[in-house]
N, C-alpha and C positions, 0 to 999 in steps of 0.2 A: 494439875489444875492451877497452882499456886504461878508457875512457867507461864501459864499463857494469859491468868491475868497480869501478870508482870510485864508482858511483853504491849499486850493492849494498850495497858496505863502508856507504858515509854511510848508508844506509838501515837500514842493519843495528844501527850505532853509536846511530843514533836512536830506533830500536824498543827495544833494550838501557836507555837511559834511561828510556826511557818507560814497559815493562813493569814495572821497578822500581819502581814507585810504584801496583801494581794494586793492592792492597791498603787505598789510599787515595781510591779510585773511589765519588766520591758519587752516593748512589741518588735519585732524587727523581721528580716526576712528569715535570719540565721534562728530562729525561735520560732517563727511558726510554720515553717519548712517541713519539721516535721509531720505536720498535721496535716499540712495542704498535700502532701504527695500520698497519705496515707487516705485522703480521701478519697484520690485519683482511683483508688480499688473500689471503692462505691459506683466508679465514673465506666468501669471495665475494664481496667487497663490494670495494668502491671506495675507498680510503683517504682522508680530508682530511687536513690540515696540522697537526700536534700543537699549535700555536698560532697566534694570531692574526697574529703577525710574521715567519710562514714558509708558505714554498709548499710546491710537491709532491715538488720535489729532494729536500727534507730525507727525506721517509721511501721515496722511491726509492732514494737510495743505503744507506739501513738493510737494505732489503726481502736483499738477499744474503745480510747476516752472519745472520740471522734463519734462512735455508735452511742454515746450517754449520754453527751454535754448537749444541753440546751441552749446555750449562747458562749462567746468568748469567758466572761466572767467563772461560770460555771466547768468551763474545760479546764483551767485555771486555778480552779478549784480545789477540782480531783486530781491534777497534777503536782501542788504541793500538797497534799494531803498523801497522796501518795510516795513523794518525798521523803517522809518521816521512818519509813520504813526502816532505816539507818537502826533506829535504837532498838527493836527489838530482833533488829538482825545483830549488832554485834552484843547486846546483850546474850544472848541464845550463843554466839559464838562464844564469848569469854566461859560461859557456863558449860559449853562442850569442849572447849580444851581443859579445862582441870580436870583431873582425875576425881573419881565416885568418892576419894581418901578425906579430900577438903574438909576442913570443919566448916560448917552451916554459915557461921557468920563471915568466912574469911568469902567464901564462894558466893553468897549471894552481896557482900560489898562489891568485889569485883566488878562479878557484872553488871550490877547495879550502876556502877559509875560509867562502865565502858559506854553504857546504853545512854547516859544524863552527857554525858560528853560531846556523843555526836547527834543527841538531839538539841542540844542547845548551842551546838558551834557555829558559829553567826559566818563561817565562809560557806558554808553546805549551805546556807540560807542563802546568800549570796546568788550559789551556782544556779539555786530556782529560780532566785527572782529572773535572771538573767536569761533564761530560757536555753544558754546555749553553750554555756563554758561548760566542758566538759557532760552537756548533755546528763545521760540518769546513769553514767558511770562510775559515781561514787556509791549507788545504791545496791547497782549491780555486785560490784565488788563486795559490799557489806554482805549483797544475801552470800555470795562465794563464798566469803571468810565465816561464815554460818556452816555452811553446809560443809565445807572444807574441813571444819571441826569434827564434824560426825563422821565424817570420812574417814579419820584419822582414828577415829574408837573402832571402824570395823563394818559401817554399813555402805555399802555397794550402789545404792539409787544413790544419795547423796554425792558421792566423787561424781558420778554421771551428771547429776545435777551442776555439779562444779564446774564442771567442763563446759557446757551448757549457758552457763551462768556468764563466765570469764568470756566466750566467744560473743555473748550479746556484748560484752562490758565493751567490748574490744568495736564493735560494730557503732557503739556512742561514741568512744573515741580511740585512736588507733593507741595514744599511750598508753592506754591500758595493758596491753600485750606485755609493759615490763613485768602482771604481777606472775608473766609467765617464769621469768628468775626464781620465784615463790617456789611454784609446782616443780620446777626441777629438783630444786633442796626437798622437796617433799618425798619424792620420787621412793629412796630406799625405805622412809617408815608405811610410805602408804602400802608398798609391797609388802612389806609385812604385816600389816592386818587386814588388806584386801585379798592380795595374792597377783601372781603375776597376769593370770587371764583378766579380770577385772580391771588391771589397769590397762591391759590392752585394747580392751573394750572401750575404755575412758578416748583411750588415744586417739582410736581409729575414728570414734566419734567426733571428738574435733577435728580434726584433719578433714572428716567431710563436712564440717560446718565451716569450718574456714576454707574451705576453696572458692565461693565467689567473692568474698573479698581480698584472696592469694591473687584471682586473678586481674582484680583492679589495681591491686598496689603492683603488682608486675608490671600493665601497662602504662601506669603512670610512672614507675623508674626507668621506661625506655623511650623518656623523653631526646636523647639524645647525647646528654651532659653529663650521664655517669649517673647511676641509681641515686645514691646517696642526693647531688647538688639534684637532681630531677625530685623526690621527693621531698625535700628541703624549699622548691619553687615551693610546692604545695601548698606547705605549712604555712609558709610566708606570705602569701598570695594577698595577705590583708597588712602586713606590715610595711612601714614608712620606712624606718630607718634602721641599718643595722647594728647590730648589738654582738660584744664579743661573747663566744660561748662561755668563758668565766663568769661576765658580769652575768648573763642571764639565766645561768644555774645558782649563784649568788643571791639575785635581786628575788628570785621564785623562792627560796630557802625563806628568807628574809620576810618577804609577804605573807607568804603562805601562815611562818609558825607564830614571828614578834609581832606582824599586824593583825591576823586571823584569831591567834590562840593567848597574846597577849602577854602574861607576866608566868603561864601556866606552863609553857612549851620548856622550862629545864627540867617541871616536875615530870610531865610526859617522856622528856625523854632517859630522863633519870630510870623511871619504871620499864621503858623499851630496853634496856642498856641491861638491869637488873633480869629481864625477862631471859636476856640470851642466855644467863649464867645457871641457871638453876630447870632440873630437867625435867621438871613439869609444864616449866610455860617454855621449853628454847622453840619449837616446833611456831608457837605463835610468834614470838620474837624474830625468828626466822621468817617469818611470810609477811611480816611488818617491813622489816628492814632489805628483803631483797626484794620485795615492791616499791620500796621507796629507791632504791638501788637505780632497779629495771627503769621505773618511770622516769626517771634522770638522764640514765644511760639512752637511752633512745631521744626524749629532748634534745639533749648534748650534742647528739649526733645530726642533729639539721640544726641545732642552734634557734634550737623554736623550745620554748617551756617556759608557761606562766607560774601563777602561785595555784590557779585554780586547777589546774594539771594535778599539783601534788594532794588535792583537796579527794584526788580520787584516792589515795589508799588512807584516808582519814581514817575508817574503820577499823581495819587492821594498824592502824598504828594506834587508835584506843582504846585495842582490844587488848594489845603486847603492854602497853604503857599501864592498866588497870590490871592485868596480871599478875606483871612486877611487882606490883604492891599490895598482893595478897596478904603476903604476910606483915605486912604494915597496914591494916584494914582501917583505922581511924586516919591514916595522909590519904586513903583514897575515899572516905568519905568526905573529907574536906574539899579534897580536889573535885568530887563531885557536884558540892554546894558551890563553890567559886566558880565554875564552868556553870552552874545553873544563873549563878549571879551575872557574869561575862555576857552569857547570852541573850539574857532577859534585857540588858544595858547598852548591848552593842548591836543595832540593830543598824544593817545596810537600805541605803536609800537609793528609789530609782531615779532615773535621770529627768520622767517626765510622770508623774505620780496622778494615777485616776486615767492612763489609755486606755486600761481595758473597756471601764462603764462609758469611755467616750465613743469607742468602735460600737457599744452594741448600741449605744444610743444614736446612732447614727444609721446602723441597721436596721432597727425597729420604724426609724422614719423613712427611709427610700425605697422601701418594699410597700409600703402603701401606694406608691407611684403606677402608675399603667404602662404597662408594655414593657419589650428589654430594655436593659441597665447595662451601662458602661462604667464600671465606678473606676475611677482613677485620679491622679494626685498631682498637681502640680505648685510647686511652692517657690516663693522669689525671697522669703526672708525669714532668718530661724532657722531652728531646727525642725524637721516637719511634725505637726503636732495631734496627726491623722495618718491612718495607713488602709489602702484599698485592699491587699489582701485580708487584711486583718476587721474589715467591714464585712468582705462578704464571705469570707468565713465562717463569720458570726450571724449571718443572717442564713446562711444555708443550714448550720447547727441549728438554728429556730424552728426553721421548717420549710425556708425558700426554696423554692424549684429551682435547681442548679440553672434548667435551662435559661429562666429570667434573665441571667448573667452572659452578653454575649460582646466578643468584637467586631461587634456591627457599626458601620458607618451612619446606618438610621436608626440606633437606639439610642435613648436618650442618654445625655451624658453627664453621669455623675462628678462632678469635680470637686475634691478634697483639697483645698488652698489655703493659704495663710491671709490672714486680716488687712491683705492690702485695700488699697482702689476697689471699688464692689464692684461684681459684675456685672451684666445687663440684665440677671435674670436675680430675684429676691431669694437669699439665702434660706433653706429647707430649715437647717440649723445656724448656729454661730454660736463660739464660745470666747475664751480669752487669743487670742493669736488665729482663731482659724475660721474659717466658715466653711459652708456645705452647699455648693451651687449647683442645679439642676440645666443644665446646657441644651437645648434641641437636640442637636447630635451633634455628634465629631469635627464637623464643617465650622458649625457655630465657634465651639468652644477655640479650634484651632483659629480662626479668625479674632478671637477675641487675646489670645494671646501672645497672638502678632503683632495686634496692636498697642501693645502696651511697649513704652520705652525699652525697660529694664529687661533683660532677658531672665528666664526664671533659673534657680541653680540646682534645682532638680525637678523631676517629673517623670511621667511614668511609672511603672507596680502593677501595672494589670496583670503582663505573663504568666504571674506567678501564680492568681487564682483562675488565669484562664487555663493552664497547664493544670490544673487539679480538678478545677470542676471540666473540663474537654480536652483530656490529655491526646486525644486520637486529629485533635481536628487544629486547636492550637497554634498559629505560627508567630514566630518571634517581628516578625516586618508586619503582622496585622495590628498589634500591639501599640506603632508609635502613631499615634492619633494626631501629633502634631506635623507629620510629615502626610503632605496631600497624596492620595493615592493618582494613579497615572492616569483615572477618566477624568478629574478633573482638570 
């Protein structure tokens, strides 16, 4: 009992942090991709992977909050609230690798801190608000490093769970797969308190969870350039300029522990360093450091790795780092308090603060409208301060009829724009930088931005909710509203 209110409190503690900062939840396509493909199974269709560098996990574990949320705000919610799961997953981890031997107060400091450490680490805060660095693979990995603990005392559903665990992590982001380095050093203790059939069982089971994403990453290394430079395009597909593989294993090191973890990352690794030595924690020391290893090692090799990459084995690295210092039980209540302090203090900010209440407040107005909707976005200045997926998203989580939503040439057309020149039709909404114009239809609205001098520097975004809410009907040329179709 005393376990699982421990683990509630940390949980609780963590979602409190992490709610705080809803307001700074970046909207984007890379963030709410998951949600919108995972609708597409509402729609009858069969979801694919919101990007290239994810499997099916990622909009499998979306497809729930999708059946609960009531608007944008709300999904957003239960999305860092669910976040927080970190501290009583590595809490529960630090407390399943010590041994039953521990004195009381040495073991529940421990865990106590592993658990206060990654609930109050302002980079896992970060990776939420962001919706997309690294996706829920630091969480995944924490429940692993959880379950991977009891695995290791001897019970059989948990490795299975492991495995299980690791291949979703893997499916958020493919770096994950270094904490496979982990599982290999694990290999000979888990044989010996599982046995060798249970590991096989373990195996066999991933091996068939990872085949459709074997056979993605297979076809995308047969780009023609050689596996490696073919998934290395991949990686890169959104970066400008290149960067040499030193500095970018360097500058991720660098982020991740002296800007992320601040003045705290020599006592962390101090504890990680001390864990390898002493053979009650080396086993966690171990899944710490050839996670962090693995995750590198694969970076390295397409020259793609941020700091948020290494933010995925945060768990196991302050499960090993809080171990270490078992036996120092007052440096790891301190380092506890400082990391609660750190976190409370360092708090990440978004780029455009209050999108989410502005998507649903936008939502809740163009659904009182008659007939279908075309919501879509056209902007000539700024950054855009309005996003159509991320409208009707949030109006179909309310209760809109997907169908409302169509690319019709005769539905009215919603247009999301920046505070320039008004248009000819009076703004639904309007706030600092943007407005919310109602258009006749398609014809209209492309006539009206013809006319205007300036050409706009982006526009467009409907695909993306028209491929979720009409994956079967959907095409990418029905989409550009500013191009006349051929009867005209």
């Amino acid at each position: 009992m005393r376990l699982i209110l421990a683990s509630l409190t940390l949980w609780l503690l963590a979602a409190v942090v992490r709610l705080r900062e809803l307001e700074h939840v970046i909207i984007s396509s890379d963030s709410l991709g998951p949600y919108l493909r995972a609708w597409s199974l509402s729609s009858g269709a069969l979801p694919r992977p919101p990007n290239p560098e994810s499997g099916d996990g990622l909009w499998l574990l979306a497809w729930p909050l999708t059946q609960i949320a009531e608007n944008l705000t709300h999904l957003m919610q239960l999305r860092l609230a669910i976040g927080g799961i970190v501290a009583p997953a590595a809490f529960l981890a630090a407390w399943g690798f010590l041994p039953t031997t521990t004195r009381g107060m040495q073991r529940w400091t421990a865990a106590l801190t592993a658990g206060v450490l990654v609930a109050m680490d302002p980079g896992l805060v970060d990776t939420l608000i962001s919706g997309a660095r690294s996706y829920g693979a630091p969480e995944l990995i924490g429940l692993a490093t959880a379950t991977g603990a009891w695995a290791l005392r001897g019970h059989s559903k948990a490795a299975l769970a492991t495995v299980v665990l690791l291949m979703l992590a893997i499916d958020h982001h493919p770096l994950a797969a270094g904490l496979g380095l982990g599982l290999v050093a694990w290999w000979m203790p888990l044989q010996g308190t599982l046995g060798r059939r249970t590991l096989t069982m373990a195996a066999v089971l991933g091996a068939t969870l990872a085949i459709p994403r074997m056979l993605r990453t297979g076809a995308q290394a047969m780009c023609g350039e050689g596996p490696i430079a073919c998934l290395a395009g991949v990686a890169q597909s959104n970066v400008a300029a290149e960067v040499s593989r030193t500095d970018v294993i360097r500058l991720a090191l660098h982020d991740r522990f002296a800007v992320d973890l601040g003045w705290m990352w020599p006592i962390l690794l101090l504890g990680l360093l001390i864990s390898l030595r002493r053979d009650e924690t080396r086993l966690a020391g171990i899944w710490a450091l050839a996670g962090l290893c693995g995750v590198m090692l694969l970076g390295g090799l397409i020259s793609y790795i941020r700091p948020y990459h290494l933010r995925i084995v945060a768990v196991p690295i302050a499960v090993a780092a809080a171990l270490g210092l078992v036996r120092w039980w007052p440096i790891g209540l301190g380092l506890a308090c400082s990391s609660a302090f750190w976190g409370w203090t360092e708090r990440p900010v978004g780029p455009d603060p209050g999108a989410l209440h502005r998507a649903d407040q936008i939502a809740e107005a163009i659904v009182e409208l008659p007939g279908a909707l075309w919501v879509d976005q056209v902007w000539w200045d700024g950054p855009p301060r309005v996003d159509a997926p991320a409208v009707v998203l949030s109006a179909v989580l309310a209760g809109a009829k997907p169908d409302r939503f169509q690319l019709s040439q005769e539905a009215t057309m919603i247009l999301l724009t920046s505070a320039g020149p008004p248009a000819p039709w009076p703004p639904i909404l309007e706030g600092p930088g943007w407005r919310v114009h109602p258009a006749p239809n398609a014809a209209a609205a492309r006539r009206w931005v013809q006319e205007r001098a300036a050409r706009p520097h982006s526009q467009g975004g409907a695909l993306d909710w028209a491929s979720a809410l009409h994956p079967n009907t959907a095409r990418s040329e029905d989409a550009r509203w500013w191009v006349a179709p051929q009867s005209e």
